[in-house]
C-alpha positions as CSV (number, residue, x, y, z in Angstrom):
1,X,15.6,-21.2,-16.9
2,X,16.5,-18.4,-19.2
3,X,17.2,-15.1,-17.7
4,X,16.8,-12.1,-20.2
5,X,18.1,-9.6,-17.7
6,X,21.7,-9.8,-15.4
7,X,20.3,-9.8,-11.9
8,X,22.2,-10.2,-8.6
9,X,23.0,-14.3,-7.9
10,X,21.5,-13.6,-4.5
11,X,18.2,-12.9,-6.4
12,X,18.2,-15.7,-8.6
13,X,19.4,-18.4,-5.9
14,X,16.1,-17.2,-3.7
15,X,13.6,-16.6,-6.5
16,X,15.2,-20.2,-8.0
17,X,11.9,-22.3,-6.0
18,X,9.6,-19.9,-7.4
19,X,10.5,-20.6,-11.3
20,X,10.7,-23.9,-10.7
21,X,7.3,-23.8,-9.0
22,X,5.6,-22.1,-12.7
23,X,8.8,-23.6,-14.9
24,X,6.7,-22.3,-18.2
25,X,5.6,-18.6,-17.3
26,X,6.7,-15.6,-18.4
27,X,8.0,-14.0,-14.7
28,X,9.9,-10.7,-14.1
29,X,10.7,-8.8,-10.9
30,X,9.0,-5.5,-9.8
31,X,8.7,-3.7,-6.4
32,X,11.8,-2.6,-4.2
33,X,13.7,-5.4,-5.1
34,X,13.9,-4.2,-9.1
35,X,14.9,-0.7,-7.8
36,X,19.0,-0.7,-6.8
37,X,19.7,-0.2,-3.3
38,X,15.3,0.7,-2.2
39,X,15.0,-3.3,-0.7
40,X,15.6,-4.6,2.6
41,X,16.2,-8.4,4.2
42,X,12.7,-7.8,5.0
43,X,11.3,-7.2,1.7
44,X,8.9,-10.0,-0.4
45,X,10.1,-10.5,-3.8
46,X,7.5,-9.3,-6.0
47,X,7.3,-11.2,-9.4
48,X,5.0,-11.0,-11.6
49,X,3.6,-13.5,-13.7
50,X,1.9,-14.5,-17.0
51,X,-1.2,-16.6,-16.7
52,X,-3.8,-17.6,-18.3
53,X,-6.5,-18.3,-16.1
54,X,-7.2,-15.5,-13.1
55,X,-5.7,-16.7,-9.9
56,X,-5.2,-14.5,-7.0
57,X,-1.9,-13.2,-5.3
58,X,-0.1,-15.5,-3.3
59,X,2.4,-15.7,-1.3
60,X,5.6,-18.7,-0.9
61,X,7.6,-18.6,1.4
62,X,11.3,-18.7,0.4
63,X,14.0,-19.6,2.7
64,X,13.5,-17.2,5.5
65,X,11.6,-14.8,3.4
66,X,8.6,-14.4,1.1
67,X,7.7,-14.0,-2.5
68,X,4.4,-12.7,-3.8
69,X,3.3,-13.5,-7.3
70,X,1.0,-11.5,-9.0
71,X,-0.9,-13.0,-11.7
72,X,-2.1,-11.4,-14.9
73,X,-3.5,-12.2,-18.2
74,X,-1.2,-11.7,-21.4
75,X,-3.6,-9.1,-22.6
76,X,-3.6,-7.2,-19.0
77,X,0.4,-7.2,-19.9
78,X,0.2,-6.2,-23.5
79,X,-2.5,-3.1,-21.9
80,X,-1.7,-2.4,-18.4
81,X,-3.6,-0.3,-16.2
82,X,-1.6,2.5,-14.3
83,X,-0.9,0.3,-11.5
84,X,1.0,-2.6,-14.2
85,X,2.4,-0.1,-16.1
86,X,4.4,1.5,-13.5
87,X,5.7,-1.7,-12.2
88,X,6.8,-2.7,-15.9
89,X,8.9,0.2,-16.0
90,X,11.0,-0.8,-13.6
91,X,10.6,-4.6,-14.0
92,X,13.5,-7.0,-14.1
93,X,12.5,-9.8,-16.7
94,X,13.6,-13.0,-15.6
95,X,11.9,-15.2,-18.1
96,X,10.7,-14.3,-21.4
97,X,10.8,-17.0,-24.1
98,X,7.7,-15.0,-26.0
99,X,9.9,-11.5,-25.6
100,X,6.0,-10.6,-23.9
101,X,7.6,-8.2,-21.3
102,X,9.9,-6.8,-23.3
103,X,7.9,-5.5,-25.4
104,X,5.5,-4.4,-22.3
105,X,8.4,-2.9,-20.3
106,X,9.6,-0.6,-23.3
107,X,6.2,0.3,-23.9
108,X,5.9,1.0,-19.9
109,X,8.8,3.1,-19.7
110,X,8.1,5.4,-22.7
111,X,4.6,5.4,-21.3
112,X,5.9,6.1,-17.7
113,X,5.7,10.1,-17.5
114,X,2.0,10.0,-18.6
115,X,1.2,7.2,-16.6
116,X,2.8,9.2,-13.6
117,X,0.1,12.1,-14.3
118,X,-2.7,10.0,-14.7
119,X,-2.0,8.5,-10.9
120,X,-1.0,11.6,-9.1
121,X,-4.0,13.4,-10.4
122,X,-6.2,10.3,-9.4
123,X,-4.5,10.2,-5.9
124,X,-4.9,14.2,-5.3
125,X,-8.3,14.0,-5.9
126,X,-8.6,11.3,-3.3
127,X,-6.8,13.5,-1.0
128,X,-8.8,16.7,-1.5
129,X,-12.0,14.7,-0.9
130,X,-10.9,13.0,2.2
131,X,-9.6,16.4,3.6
132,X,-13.1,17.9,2.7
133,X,-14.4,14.8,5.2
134,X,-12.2,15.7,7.8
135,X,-13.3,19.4,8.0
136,X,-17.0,18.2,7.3
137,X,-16.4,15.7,10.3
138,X,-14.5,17.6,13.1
139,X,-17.5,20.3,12.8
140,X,-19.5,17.7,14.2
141,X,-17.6,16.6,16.7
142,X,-16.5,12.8,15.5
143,X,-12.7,13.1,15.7
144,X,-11.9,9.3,14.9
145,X,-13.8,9.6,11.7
146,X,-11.9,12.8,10.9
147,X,-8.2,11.0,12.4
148,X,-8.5,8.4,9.8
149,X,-9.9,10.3,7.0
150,X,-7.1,13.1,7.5
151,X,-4.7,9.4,7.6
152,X,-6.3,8.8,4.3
153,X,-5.0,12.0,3.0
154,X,-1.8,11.8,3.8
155,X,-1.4,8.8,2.2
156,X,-2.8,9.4,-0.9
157,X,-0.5,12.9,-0.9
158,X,2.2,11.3,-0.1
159,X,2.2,9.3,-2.9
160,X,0.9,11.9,-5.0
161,X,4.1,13.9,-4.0
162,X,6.0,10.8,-4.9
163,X,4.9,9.9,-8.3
164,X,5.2,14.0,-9.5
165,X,8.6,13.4,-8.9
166,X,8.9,9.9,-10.8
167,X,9.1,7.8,-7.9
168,X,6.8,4.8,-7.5
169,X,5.7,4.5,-4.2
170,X,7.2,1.5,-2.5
171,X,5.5,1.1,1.1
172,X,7.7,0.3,3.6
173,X,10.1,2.9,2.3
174,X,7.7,5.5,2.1
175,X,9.4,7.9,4.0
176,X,13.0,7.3,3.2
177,X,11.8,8.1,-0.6
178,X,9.9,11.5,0.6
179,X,13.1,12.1,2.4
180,X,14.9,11.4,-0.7
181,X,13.1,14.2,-2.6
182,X,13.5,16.9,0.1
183,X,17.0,16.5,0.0
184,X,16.7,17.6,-3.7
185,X,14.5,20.0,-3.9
186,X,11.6,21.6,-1.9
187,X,9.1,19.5,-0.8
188,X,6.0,19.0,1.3
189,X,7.8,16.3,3.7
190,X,6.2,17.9,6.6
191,X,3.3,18.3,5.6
192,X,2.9,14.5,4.8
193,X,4.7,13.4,8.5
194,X,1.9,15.6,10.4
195,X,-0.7,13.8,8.3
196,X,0.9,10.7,9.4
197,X,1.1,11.7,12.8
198,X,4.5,10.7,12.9
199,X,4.8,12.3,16.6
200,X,2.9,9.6,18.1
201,X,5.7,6.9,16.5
202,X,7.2,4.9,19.0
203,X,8.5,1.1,18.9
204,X,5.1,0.8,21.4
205,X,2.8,2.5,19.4
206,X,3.9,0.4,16.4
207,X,3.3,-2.6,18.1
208,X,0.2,-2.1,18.9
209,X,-0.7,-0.5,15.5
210,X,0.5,-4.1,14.1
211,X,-1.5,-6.1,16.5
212,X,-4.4,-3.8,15.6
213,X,-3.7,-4.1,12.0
214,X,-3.2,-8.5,12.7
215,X,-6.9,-8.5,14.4
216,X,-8.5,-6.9,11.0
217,X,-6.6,-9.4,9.3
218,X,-8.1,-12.7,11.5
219,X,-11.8,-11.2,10.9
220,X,-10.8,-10.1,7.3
221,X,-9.5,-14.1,6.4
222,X,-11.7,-16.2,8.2
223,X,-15.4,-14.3,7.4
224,X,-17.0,-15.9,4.5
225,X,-17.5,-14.3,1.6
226,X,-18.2,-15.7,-2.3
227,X,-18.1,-13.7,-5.3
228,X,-16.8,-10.5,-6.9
229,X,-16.1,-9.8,-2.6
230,X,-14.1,-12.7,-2.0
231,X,-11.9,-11.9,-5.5
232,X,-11.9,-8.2,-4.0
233,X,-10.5,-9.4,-1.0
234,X,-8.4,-12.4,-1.8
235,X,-5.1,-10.7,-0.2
236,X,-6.3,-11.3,3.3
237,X,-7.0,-15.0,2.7
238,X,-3.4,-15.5,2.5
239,X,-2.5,-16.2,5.8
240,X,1.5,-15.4,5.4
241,X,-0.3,-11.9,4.4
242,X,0.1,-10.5,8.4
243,X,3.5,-12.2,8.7
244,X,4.8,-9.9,5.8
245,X,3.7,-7.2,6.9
246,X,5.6,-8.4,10.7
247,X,9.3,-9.0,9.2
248,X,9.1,-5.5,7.7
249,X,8.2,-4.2,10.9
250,X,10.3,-6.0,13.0
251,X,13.4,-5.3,10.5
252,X,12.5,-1.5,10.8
253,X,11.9,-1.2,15.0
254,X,15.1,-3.6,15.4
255,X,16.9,-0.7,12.9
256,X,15.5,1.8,15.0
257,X,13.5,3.5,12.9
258,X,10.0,3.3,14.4
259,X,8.9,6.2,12.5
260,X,9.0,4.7,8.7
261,X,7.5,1.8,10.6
262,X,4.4,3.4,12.1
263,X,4.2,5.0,8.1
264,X,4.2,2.6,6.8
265,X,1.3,0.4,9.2
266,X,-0.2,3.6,8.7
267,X,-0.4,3.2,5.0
268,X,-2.0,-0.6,5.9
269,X,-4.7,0.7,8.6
270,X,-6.2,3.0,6.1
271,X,-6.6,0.3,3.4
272,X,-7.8,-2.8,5.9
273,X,-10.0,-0.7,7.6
274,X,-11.6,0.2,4.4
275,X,-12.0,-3.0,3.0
276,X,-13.5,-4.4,6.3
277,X,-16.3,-1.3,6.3
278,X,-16.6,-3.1,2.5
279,X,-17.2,-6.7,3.9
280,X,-19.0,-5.3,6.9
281,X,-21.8,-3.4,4.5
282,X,-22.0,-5.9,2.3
283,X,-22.7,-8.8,4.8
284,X,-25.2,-6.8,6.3
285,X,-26.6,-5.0,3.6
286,X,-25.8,-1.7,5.4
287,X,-25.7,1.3,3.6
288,X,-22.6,2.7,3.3
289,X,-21.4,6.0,5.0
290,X,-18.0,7.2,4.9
291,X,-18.4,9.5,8.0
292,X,-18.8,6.5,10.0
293,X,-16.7,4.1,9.0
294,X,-15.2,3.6,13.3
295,X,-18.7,3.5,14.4
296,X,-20.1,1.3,12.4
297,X,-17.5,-1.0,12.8
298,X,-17.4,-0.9,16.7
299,X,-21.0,-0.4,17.4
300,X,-24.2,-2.8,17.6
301,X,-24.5,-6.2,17.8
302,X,-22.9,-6.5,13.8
303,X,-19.7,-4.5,15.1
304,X,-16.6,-6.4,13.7
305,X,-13.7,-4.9,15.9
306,X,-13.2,-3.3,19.4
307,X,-12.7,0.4,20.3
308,X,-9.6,-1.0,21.8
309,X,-8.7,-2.0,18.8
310,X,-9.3,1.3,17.0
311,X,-7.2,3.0,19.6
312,X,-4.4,0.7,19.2
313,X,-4.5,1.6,14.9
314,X,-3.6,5.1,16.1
315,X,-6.5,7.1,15.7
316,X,-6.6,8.8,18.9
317,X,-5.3,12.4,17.8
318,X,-7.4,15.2,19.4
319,X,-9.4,17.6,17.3
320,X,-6.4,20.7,17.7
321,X,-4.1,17.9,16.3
322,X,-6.1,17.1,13.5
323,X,-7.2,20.4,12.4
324,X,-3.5,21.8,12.7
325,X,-2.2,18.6,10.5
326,X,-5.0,19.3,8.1
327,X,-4.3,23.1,7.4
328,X,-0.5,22.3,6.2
329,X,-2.0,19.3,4.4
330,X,-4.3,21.3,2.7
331,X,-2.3,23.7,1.7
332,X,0.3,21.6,0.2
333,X,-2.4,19.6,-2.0
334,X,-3.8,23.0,-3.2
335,X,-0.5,23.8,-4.4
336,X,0.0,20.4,-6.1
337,X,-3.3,20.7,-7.5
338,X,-2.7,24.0,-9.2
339,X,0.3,22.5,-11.2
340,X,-1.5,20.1,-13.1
């Protein structure tokens, strides 16, 4: 094994099974663990690896933790797309006979600031059109669609806020980065925990947000699906996905800090649900409606989850709530948006 890079012995001695595992790939670290002090114990090592052939994410378990490996083409590394390119940046090369990401992490970090633009302006966008769904859906009186659309904002704000400031979103640390920024100069922190509904975080409500969350995850792995769907949502077929997502949890409710936990689950409900209103219109052949993603799911003989289960994901904020959370929010994007 050649290691271009000096990381910690700890890293090497966990990732060691991995390399072994691909012992002629090009690998390098990215995520939390490639940014100094951001991991946890709880944390996956991301690596990322060259391949030749398409293979999906998966995830190996290593010692009492978890690496996932993200697979991509040596032409998706030589031109990322935002999402690569702002992991190369801060990516940790351990092997690299070809010098491949070298080259691609000194192109991502000179690319970084314009590849920071071209994300925040992608997720304000999302924001201000899933704020405009939340308005559009409280004046008809549907206040689950409007709770997780005004969740969907947040998020994408949130990260938004982030990347403006030249911080790549890492999940589970999405608040202690927001918090990081605030202590540095004004920022919209506020704004974002309303969105989040951060009041209703308790070590209860996260557990049932991550049983909730576990539930989409059953339906999400064992439907069957072929195709350009099942590549969409090859994630869920992992089944250590769920478990993952479970250490971080526990790790941040046993560290008492249920609030960055219920974020972060937060930050998972709004993308499962999404992609199980995908599987569920496409197995059906349902036309899709974003202003009724809940309903469709829990209603009819098709329905794939439970209300229960849609109460236990946190969206049970009443209408004042929402509309209070979205009036900061909106305000706050407006203001982003006017310094692009």
């Amino acid at each position: 094994m050649q290691l271009t890079s000096q990381p910690t012995q700890v890293i090497v001695d966990t990732i060691l099974p991995v390399l072994k595992s691909f012992p002629s790939n090009e690998v390098a670290i990215i995520g939390c663990h490639a940014t100094p002090g951001l991991s946890r114990r709880s944390c996956e090592y991301d690596l990322l690896l060259v391949n030749r052939e398409p293979v999906p994410a998966k995830f190996i378990r290593v010692g009492s933790g978890y690496a996932e490996v993200l697979f991509r083409s040596e032409q998706e590394i030589r031109q990322p797309d935002v999402d690569i390119a702002l992991a190369l940046a801060s990516a940790i090369p351990l092997r690299d006979n070809s010098l491949l990401l070298a080259g691609a992490i000194a192109d991502s970090k000179r690319s970084f600031k314009h590849d920071c633009k071209k994300r925040m302006e992608t997720r304000l966008a999302s924001s201000l059109k899933a704020l405009g769904r939340v308005e559009e859906l409280l004046a008809v009186g549907q206040p689950r669609e409007a709770d997780y659309w005004l969740l969907s904002a947040a998020c994408d704000f949130a990260e938004s806020e982030l990347i403006t400031n030249g911080v790549v979103q890492a999940p589970s640390h999405i608040l202690a980065q927001l918090k990081s920024i605030s202590r540095r100069k004004p920022s919209n922190f506020k704004q974002c925990a309303d969105g989040f509904g951060l009041e209703l975080s308790s070590k209860a409500s996260c557990d049932n947000r991550l049983e909730a969350i576990s539930v989409i995850y059953d339906v999400l792995r064992n439907t069957s699906m072929a195709g350009d769907l099942a590549a969409q949502m090859a994630a869920y077929r992992e089944p250590d996905a769920v478990k993952v997502i479970a250490m971080k949890a526990k790790e941040l409710e046993e560290s008492m800090q249920s609030v960055e936990c219920y974020a972060y689950l937060g930050l998972i409900v709004v993308k499962s649900l999404m992609d199980l209103y995908t599987l569920h219109t496409a197995k059906i052949s349902l036309e899709t409606d974003y202003s009724n993603i809940v309903r469709d799911l829990t209603v009819g003989d098709d329905r794939l989850i439970s209300e229960e289960v849609v109460k236990s994901l946190g969206l049970v904020r009443t209408p004042e709530n929402i509309r209070e959370a979205t009036k900061g929010l909106s305000q706050s994007v407006s203001l982003l948006a006017k310094r692009i």
